[in-house]
N, C-alpha and C positions, 0 to 999 in steps of 0.2 A: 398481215401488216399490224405490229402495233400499236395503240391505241395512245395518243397523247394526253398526260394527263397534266391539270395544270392544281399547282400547288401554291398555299397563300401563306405566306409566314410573316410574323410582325420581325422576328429575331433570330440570327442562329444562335444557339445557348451553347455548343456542343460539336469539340469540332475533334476529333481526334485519328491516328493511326495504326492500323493494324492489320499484320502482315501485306503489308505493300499496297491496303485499301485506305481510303481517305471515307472516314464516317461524320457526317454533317449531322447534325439532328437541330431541326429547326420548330421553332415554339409562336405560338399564337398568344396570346392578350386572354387571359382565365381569369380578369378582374384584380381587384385588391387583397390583399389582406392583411394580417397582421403581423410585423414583424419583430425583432428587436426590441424592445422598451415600449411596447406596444404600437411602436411608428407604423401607419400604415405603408407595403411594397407591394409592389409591382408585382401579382403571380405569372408567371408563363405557364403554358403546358405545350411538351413537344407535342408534335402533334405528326411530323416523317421524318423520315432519318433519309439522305442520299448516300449512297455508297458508289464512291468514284475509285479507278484505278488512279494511281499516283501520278501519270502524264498525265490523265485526261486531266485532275485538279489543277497541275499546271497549267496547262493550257485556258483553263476556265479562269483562273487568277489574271493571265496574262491578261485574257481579254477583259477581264474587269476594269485592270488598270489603264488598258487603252480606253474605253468606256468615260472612268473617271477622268482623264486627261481631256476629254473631247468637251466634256460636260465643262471641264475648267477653262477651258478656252472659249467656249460658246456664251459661259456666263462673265468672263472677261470683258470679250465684244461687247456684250450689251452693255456693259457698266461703262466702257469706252465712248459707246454711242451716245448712251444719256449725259455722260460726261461733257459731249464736245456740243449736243444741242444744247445743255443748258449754257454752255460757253458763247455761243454763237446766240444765245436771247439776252443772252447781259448789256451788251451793248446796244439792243432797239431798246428807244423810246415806249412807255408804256400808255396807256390810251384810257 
């Protein structure tokens, strides 16, 4: 069996296709440095690459966006909730 591995990335930097694979290559936080006009930027370093066949990526996207939908709905509610109890204190007397 397998061994599950769990991977931490701040970023994915790198997303490209080739020959019918989907190559992710995703980056951690390597600190600052110097950029441009000497402005300090942001360094990343990849640090794994995934490599998906082209449905699995689909399918991985789909479910992201179900994910994000769920999350958008979730934090709606809340925003409706505080919404309607701050509405519903407006009108008591305060003490």
């Amino acid at each position: 069996m397998p061994s599950k591995h769990i991977v931490f990335a701040d970023r994915l930097v790198g997303l490209n296709l080739q020959n019918g694979l989907v190559r992710m290559d995703l980056a951690v936080n390597a600190g600052t440095g110097k950029g441009k006009d000497d402005k300090p930027v942001q360094r990343m370093e990849i640090t794994t690459q995934v490599v998906m066949p082209l449905e699995a990526f689909a399918n991985a996207v789909a479910a992201q966006e179900k994910l994000l939908k769920e999350l958008i709905a979730r934090e709606k509610k809340a925003r409706d909730a505080l919404t309607a109890k701050s509405g519903d204190d407006a009108g008591k007397p305060t003490k």
